[in-house]
N, C-alpha and C positions, 0 to 999 in steps of 0.2 A: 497495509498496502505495500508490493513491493516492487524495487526499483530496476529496470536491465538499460545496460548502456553497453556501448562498444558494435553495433550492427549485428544484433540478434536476427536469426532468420524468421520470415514471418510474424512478426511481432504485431501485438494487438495494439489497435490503433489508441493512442491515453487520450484521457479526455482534457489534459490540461496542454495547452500549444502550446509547441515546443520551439527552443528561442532562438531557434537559429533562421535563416532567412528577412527578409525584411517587412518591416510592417503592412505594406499596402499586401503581401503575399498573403500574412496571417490571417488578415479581415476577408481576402474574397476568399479562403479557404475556412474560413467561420460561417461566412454569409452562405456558401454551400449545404454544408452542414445544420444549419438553422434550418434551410429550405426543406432539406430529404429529412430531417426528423426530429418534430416540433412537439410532438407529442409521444412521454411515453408508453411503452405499453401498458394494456390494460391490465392490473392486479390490485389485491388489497394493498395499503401502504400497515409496513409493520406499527406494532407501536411506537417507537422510535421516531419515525416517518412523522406518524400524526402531531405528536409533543413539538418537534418539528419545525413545522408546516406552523402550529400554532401559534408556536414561540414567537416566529419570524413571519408571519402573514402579513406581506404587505413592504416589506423590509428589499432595498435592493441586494440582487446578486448579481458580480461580476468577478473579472480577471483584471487584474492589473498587469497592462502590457507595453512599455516602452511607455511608460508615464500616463497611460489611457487605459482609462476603463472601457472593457471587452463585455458584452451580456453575456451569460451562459453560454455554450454548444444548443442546447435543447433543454428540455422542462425536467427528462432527469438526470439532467449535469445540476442544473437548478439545485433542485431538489438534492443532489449530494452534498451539494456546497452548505445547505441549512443544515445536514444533517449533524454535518464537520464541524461547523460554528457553535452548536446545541451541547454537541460532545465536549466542545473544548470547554463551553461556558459548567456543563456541569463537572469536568476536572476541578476547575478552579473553587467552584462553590465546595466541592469537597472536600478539599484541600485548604480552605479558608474553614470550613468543620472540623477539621482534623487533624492536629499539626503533626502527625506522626504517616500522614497520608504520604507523604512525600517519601519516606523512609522506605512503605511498604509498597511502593510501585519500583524504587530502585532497587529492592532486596528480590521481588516479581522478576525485572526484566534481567538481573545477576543470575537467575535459576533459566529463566530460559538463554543462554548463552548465546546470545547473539554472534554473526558470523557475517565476516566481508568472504565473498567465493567469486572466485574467476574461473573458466572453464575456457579449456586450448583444445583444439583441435585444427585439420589439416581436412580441405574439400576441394572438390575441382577448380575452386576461386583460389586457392590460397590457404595463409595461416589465418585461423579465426578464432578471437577470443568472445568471453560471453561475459560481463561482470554484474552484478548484481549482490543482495543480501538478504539473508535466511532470520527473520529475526526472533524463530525460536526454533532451536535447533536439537532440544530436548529429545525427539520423535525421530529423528533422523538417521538413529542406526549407526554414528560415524563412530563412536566410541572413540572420541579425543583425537583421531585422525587428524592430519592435517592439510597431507599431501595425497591423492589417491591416482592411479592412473587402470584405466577400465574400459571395457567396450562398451558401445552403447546400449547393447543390450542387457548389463547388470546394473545399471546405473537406476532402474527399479527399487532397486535394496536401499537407497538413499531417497525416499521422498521428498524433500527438499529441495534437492537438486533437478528437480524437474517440474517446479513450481511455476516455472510458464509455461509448460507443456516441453513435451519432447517431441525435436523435431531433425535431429539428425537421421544421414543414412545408416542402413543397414553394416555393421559391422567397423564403425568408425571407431577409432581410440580416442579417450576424452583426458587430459591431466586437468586433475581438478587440484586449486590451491587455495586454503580455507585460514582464514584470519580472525582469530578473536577480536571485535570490539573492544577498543577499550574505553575508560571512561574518559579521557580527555581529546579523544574521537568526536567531530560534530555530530555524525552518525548518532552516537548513544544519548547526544540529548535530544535528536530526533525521534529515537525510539523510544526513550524515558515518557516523552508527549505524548505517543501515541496510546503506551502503555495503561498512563492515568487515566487517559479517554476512554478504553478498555474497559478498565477496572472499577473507574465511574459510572460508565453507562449500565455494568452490569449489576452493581451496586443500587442503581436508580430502578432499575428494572425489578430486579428479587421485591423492592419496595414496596414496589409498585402494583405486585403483584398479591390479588386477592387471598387472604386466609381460606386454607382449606377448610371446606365445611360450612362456608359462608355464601 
């Protein structure tokens, strides 16, 4: 999952409410949101999804917000929240299997080189920056770079960098400033968490999954 702060433009709405404003504002901007879409769309639920759903049937979901429990957005904010909870519980069960699990998700998330990146630029509003993090940066093309500065239209060569979409104009210049994680960063045991959940789930899955030929 990843994070932008700083008044990114166009930014997609997160499903987790955000903490600024005051409570009574948060609830009738929930209770909106409950109202226009209660249901999600129709699809299969992955495997993941089901195990899930199983795990947690019947179990409440909520937000903790200003000491009070918030219900979900809708059924698949719901439904993310189980998935989240299911991820974490089978990190731990694997890592309570495996005392070297822990080893091999921090050697995992050391190869893909995580990265704090800020992005500057200059628009009819003003100076605007973009912050956010690349949390594998392995695929990105920077080759140890640190500092870059480019038009918006090369900023393609960098995939990562454009991980919430590209939304600047035509021929804008971008300074991008790119920061290794380090491990005594909250960030990396953010991402350590996510990583074992990763590596978990996918572990659980291979599992899980039928012998060829059977």
């Amino acid at each position: 999952m990843r994070s932008w702060n700083r008044k990114p433009r166009k930014r997609a709405l997160r499903w987790l409410i955000a903490s600024t404003g005051i409570l009574a504002m948060a609830l009738a901007a929930l209770a909106l949101l409950v109202q226009r879409d209660k249901v999600p769309a129709e699809r299969p639920l992955s495997r993941l999804e089901q195990e899930a759903t199983a795990r947690f049937a019947g179990a409440e979901t909520y937000v903790t917000y200003g000491g009070k429990k918030l219900p979900p957005l809708n059924a698949a904010h719901a439904l993310q929240m189980k998935v989240n909870a299911y991820q974490r519980l089978l990190a731990r069960e694997r890592e309570q299997a495996d005392p070297t699990f822990h080893l091999k998700a921090e050697a995992e998330l050391e190869r893909r080189h995580p990265l704090q990146a800020a992005i500057e630029w200059t628009d009819v509003t003003g100076n605007r920056e973009m912050d956010f993090y690349v949390e594998d940066s392995t695929r990105c093309g920077l080759n140890a770079q640190t500092e870059l500065t480019l038009n918006v239209e090369d900023i393609g060569r960098y995939p990562c960098l454009t991980q919430g979409g590209n939304f600047w104009e035509p021929r804008t210049e971008l300074k991008v400033h790119l920061t290794p994680v380090a491990r005594e960063d909250r960030l990396w045991s953010e991402l350590l968490d996510s990583t074992k959940k990763a590596m978990a789930t996918a572990a659980h899955l291979a599992e899980a999954e039928p012998s060829k030929g059977t």
